[in-house]
N, C-alpha and C positions, 0 to 999 in steps of 0.2 A: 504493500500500500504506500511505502513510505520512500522515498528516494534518496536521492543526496540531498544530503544539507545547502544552503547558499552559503555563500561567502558573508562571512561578518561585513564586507567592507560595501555587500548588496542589501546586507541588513538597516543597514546604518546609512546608505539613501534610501530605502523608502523609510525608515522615522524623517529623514530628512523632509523628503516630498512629504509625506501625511501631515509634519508640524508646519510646511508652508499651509498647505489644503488649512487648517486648524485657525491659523494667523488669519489667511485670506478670508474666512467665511466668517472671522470676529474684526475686521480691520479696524472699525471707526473707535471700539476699544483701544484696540494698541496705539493710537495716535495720541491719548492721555488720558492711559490706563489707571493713573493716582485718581481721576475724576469722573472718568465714566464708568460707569456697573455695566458690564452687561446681562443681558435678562430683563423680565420685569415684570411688576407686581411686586408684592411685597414679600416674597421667599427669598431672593439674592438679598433683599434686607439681613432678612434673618441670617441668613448666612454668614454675612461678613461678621454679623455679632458672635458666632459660633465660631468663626477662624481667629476673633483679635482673645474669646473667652480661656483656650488651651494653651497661651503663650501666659497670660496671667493670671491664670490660677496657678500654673506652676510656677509662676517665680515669689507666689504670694500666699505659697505653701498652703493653698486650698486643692480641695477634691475636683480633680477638674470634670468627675462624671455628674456632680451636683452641687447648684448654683444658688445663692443667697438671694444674688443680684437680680433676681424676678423674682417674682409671684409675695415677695415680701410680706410678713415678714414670715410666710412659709417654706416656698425656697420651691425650688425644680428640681426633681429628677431627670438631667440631660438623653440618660440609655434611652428613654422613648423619644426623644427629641432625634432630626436628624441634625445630628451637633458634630459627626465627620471630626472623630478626634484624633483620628489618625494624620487627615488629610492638616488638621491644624498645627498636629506637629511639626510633623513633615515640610509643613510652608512658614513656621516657625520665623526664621531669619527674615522671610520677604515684607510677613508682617511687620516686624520691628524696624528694618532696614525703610520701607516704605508704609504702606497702610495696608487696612484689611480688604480695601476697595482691588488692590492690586493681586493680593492673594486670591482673593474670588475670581479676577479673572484668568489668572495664571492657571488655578486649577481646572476652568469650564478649557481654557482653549488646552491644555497639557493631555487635559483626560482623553479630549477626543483625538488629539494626535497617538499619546499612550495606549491607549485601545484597542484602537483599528492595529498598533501594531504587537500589542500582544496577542490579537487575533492573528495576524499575521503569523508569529511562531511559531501558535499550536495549528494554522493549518497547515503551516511548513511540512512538516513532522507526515501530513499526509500527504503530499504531491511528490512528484519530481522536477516541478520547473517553479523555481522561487518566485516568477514573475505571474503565475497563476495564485499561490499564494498574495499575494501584491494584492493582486484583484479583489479577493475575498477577507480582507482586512478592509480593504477601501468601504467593499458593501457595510461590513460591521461597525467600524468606527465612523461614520458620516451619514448613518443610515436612515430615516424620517425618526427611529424612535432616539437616536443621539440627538439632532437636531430640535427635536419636540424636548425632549429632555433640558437640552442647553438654554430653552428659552424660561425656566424659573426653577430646576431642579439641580443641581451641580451634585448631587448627591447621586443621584442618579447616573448622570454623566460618571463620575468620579468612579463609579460600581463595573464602567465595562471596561477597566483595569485587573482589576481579581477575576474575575469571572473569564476569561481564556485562561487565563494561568489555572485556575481551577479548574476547566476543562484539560489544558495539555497535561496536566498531576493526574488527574481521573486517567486520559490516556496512558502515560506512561505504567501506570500501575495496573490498570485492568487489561491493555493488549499488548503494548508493548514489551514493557518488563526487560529494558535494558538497564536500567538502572536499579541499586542493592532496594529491595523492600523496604526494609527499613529511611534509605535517602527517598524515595518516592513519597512513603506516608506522609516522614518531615516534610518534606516540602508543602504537600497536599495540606496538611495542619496550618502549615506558616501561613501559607496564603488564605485558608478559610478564618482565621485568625485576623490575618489582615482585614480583610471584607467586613469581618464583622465591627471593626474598629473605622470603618467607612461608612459602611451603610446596613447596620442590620435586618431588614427586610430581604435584602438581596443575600445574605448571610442562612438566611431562612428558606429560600426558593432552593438556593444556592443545595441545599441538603435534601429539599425535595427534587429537586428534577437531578440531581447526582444518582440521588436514589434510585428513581425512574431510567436512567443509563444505565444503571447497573445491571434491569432487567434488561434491558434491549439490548445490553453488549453482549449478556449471556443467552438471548433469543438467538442472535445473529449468528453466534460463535461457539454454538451449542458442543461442534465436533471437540473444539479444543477446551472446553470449558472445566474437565478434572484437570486437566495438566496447568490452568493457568491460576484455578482456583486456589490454592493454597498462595502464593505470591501477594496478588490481589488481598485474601479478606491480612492477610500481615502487614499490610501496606494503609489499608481502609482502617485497620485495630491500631498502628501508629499514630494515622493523621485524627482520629477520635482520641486517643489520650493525648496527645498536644494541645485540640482543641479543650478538652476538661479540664486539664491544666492550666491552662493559661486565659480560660475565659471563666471560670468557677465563680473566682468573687465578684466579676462585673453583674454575671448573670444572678448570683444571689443579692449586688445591691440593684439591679432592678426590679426584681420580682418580690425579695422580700425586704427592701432600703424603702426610704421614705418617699410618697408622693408617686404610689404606685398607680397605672392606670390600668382599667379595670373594664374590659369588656369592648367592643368595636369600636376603634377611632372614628373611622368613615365608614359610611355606609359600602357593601362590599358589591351591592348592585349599578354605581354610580360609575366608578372607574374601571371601565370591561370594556373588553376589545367590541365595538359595534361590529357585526360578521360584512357591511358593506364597507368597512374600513381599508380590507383588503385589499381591495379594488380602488378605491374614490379616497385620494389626495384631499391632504388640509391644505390649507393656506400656507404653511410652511414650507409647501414643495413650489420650485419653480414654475413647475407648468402644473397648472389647478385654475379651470376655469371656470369663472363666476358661478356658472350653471353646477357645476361638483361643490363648488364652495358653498352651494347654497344643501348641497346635501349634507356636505360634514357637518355644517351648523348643527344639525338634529343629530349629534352625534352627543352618546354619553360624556359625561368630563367637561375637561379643559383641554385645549389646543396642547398643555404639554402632556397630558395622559393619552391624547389621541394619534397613536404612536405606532399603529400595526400597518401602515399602508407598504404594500407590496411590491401593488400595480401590476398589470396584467402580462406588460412582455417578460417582467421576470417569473412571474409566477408560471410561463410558457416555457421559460428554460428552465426552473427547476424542478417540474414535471418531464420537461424532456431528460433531464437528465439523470434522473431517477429511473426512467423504463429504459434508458439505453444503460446505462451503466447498472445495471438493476444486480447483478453477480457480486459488483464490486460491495464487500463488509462495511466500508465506510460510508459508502453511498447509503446502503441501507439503514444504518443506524442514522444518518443525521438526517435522511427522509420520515424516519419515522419520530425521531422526537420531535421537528421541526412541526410534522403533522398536528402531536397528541399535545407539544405545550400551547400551539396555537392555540388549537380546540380549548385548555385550559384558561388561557390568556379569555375566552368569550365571558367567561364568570360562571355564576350559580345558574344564571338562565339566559337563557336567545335573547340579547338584543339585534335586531335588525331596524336599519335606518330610524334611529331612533326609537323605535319599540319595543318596548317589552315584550316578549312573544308568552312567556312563562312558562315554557318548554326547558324542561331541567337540564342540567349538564353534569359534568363530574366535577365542575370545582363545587358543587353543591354540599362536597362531603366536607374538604378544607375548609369552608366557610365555616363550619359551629366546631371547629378545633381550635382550642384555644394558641393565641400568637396568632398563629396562620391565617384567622379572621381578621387581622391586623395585613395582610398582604391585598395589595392591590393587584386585581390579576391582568390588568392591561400592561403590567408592566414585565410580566412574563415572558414580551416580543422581544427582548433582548439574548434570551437563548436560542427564540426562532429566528434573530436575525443571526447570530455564530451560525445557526446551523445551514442557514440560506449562504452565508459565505464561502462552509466549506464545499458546500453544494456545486456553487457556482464555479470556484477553486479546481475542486474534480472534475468536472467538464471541460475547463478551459486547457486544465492539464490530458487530460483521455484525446482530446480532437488534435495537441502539438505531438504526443508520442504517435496519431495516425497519420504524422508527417501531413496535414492539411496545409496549405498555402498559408502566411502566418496571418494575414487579414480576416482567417473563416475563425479562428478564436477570438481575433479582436472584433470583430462584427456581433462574435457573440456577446462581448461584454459588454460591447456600447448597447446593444439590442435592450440588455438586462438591466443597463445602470439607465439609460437614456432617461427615464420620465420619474428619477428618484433624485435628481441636483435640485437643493436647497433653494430655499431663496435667499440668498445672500445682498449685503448683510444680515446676521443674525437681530434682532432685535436687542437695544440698548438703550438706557436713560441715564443722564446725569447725576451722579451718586452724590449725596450730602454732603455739605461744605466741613469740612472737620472745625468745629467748635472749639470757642478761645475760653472754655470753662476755667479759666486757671487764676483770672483776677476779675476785678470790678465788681457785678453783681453776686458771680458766683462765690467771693471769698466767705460769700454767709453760708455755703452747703460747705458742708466740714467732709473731710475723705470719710468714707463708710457712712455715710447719713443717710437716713431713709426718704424715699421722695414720689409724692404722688402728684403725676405728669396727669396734665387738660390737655390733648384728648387722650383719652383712657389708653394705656400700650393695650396693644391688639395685636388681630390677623389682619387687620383694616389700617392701623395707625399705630406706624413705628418711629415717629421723630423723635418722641423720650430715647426709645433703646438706641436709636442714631446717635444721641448727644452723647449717650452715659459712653457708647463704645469709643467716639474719637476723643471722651474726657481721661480716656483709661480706667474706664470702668471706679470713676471718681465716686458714685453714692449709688444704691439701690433703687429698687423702682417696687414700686405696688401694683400691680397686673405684669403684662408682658404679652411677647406673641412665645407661645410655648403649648407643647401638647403635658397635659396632666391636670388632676384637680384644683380647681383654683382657690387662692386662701377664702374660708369662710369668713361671714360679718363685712364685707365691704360693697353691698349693694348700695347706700346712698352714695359714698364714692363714686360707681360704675353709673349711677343714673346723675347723679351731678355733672360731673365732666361730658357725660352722653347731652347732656340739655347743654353746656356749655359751648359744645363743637358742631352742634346743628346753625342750618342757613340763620331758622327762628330765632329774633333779637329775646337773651334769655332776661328772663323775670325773678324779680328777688326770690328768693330760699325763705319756703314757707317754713316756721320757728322750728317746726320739728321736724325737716327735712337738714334745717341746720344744726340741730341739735344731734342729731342722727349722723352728721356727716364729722362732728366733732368726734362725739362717743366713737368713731370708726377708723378716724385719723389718730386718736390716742391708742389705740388696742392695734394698731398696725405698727405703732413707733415712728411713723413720720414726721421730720424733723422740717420737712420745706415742702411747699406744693409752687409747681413749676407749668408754666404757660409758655407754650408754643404757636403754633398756627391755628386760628380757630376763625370761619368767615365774620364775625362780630365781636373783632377782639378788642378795641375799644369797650364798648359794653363790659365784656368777660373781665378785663383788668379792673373797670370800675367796683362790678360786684364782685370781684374778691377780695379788692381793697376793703370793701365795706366790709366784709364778713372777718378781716382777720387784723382789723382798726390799724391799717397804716397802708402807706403807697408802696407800690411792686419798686423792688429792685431791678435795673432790668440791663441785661448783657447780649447786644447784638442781636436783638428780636426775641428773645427768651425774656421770661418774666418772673422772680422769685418771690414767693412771702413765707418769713419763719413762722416756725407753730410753736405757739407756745407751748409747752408743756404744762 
């Protein structure tokens, strides 16, 4: 199955070319990366809070997996967060050397050049011509589900890093078997280890669809399957005690550490492959015309969950390529996962163009499994896209070893990739001005001060978490944007601020919505309540002047009032 290796020195232009492709499809980013985010909405927010939060916990000898600095004065448990603490490590210097705004992008455009080429490796491993591998790295790391991904998930993105390496450790250990059982499993461990310090969800799949290879390798390979069998499960019992090992305590302070979450984040019918997604282009893809775009709209999700499109000439060669190479082991297994994760990827039931059909499926069992109810299963297309690489890969390798004229394989890949090119640039917005919190108004928030921000931190509203991040995570915040239960007794808070950041010119604080808002500010420990952008802000400073008997200090459009105690 597997031929000769490429030359390291072939390796290392295509990372080359794939980190041009990576640059070229983020450009308006890299032109100054200190100031523009790219992405958008309010997840690359979160983000950058979750890449500046690992560099300062650790030097500030806090628990970098749980955070004081939100939900106040209860605190977060990060492990359900995707808080990417690897990836924070890891970028560690660029943080500190520049900001977090630069980290985030480095990671969105690295992951997808990194990706496509560790897809690249573990298809290496099965061709003979390294420049068919080429190909099918390109499909994986630039694929509509990277690109949908890159537009508000870096986490995601960041995941089709581990996830070849996991597949080429799965290969080496269930068919290959050139290297000692023992260095397979390590490996196999290290990298599922990693993932999970990236992106736990993918950490989670990551074991379900391994699992599911393992039946298909040994479907496929049923002849040689005593002789290989002992290697393999010594290799699979390594990379499981590495994993125990070395994920024990994070997994016991998630599950039984503080501020555990408890029962389905998101609804599991919401983010699922719609079955016409296959076929019918988001708006993300280059060619997507109005008339498609107006189908996707009726599609489940968001643009960055709607992630499985195809398209019909690839889906024509890698059906052809499946019934001609149909002999070939490899073909068969990555036809058949490529198949069953898809099918996985639709969710608990048939959506079609938008409908619920209510027509059951198999991810109906995953769904009331605890964790697993926690996976979104449209995002499952990232193993059918590895598999549609190596797919592509083995065709393009089978038609050069029949000696075809060398146009009849490159005909096949423009054929295949033609109506999958991005629409580049990726989408980007203006990232926060980093905040001069260090004198003038701000000398009244003391480091470590607790601080309840107008408008309330959210999923909706993150200019507090913006300030606190480029202040150095200088005082605490009361809400946040964060997945877990939120501190109890702070509803007059939450509807204060909510009537303060509405269009509606706000109205005095009825006596015992203020009195309610006091009793809620002392049992929080809030030391300072902080005003940002509110469309009646005028108004908003006056009535909290009123309510806390003096005028706002006020720092660069920030607005401060101490609390007394």
């Amino acid at each position: 199955m597997a031929g000769t290796r490429g030359t390291r020195r072939f390796s290392c232009v295509v990372l080359a070319v794939y980190t041009a492709l990576a640059v070229l499809i983020t450009l308006p980013v890299w032109l100054a990366p200190a100031s523009i985010l790219g992405g958008t909405g309010t997840d690359p927010h979160q983000m950058r809070w979750f890449l500046g939060w690992m560099p300062y916990a650790l030097t500030h000898g806090q628990n970098p997996f749980i955070t004081s600095h939100l939900n106040a004065p209860q605190g977060a448990n990060l492990l359900w967060n995707t808080a990417v603490p690897l990836a924070g490590l890891v970028l560690w210097p660029v943080t500190t050397v520049w900001n977090a705004t630069v980290s985030y992008n480095v990671l969105v455009t690295a992951s997808m050049a990194a990706g496509a080429w560790c897809a690249f490796l573990f298809i290496r491993r099965q061709v003979h011509h390294a420049w068919a591998a080429a190909v099918g790295g390109l499909l994986f790391g630039f694929s509509p589900m990277m690109i949908g991904g890159a537009r508000d998930h870096a986490q995601v993105v960041a995941s089709a890093i581990c996830i070849p390496l996991i597949a080429l450790c799965l290969d080496e250990a269930l068919v290959r078997q050139r290297w000692a059982w023992w260095l397979a499993g390590l490996c196999l461990g290290i990298a599922a280890v990693a993932q999970f310090f990236v992106f736990e969800e993918y950490f989670a799949t990551a074991v379900l669809v391994g699992a599911l290879l393992v039946v298909v390798v040994a479907a496929v390979g049923r002849a040689e399957l005593r002789r290989r069998a002992r290697h393999a499960l010594r290799a699979v019992g390594v990379a499981a005690a590495v994993a125990v090992a070395l994920l024990a305590f994070p997994l016991w302070l998630q599950l039984r550490g503080p501020d555990v979450v408890h029962g389905a984040i998101h609804p599991t019918t919401v983010y699922v492959t719609d079955a016409v997604n296959f076929l019918v282009p988001t708006q993300t893809m280059l060619v997507a015309p109005s008339a498609l775009q107006q189908v996707s709209s009726r599609f489940p999700g968001n643009l960055s969950e709607q992630m499985a499109y195809l398209g019909i000439p690839l889906i024509i060669v890698l059906v052809a390529a499946t019934v001609w190479l149909r002999r070939n082991r490899a073909v068969q297994a990555a036809a058949a996962m490529a198949l069953l994760v898809a099918i996985a990827s639709l969710g608990p039931r048939l959506v079609v163009d938008g409908t619920n059909t209510g027509i059951p499926l198999p991810w109906i069992v995953p769904e009331h499994l605890p964790l697993l109810d926690n996976v979104l299963p449209s995002r499952l297309m990232m193993y059918v896209f590895l598999a549609a690489g190596l797919l592509l890969a083995l065709l393009l390798d089978a038609l050069w070893l029949r000696r075809c004229r060398w146009w009849e394989p490159a005909y096949a890949a423009a054929f295949a990739l033609a109506l999958l090119l991005p629409r580049a640039p990726l989408t980007h917005e203006s990232a926060p001005a980093a905040s001069g919190l260090s004198d003038g108004a701000v000398a009244t928030v003391s480091p470590g001060a607790t601080v309840y921000a107008i408008p309330f931190p959210g999923p909706h509203e993150l200019d507090a978490m913006d300030l606190q991040l480029d202040s150095g995570y200088r005082f605490k915040l009361v809400g946040g944007y964060f997945l877990g239960p939120p501190a109890p007794g702070q509803d007059a808070l939450a509807a204060v601020a909510t009537a303060l950041s509405s269009n509606a010119p706000p109205e005095a604080l009825e006596s015992s919505t203020s009195v309610a808002m006091r009793v809620e500010l002392s049992a929080a420990g809030v030391d300072d309540v902080m005003l940002t952008r509110v469309p009646n802000q005028g108004a908003a400073i006056a009535l909290l002047s009123g309510v806390f008997g003096q005028p706002a200090a006020e720092d660069d459009g920030v607005y401060f009032w101490p609390v007394a105690r």
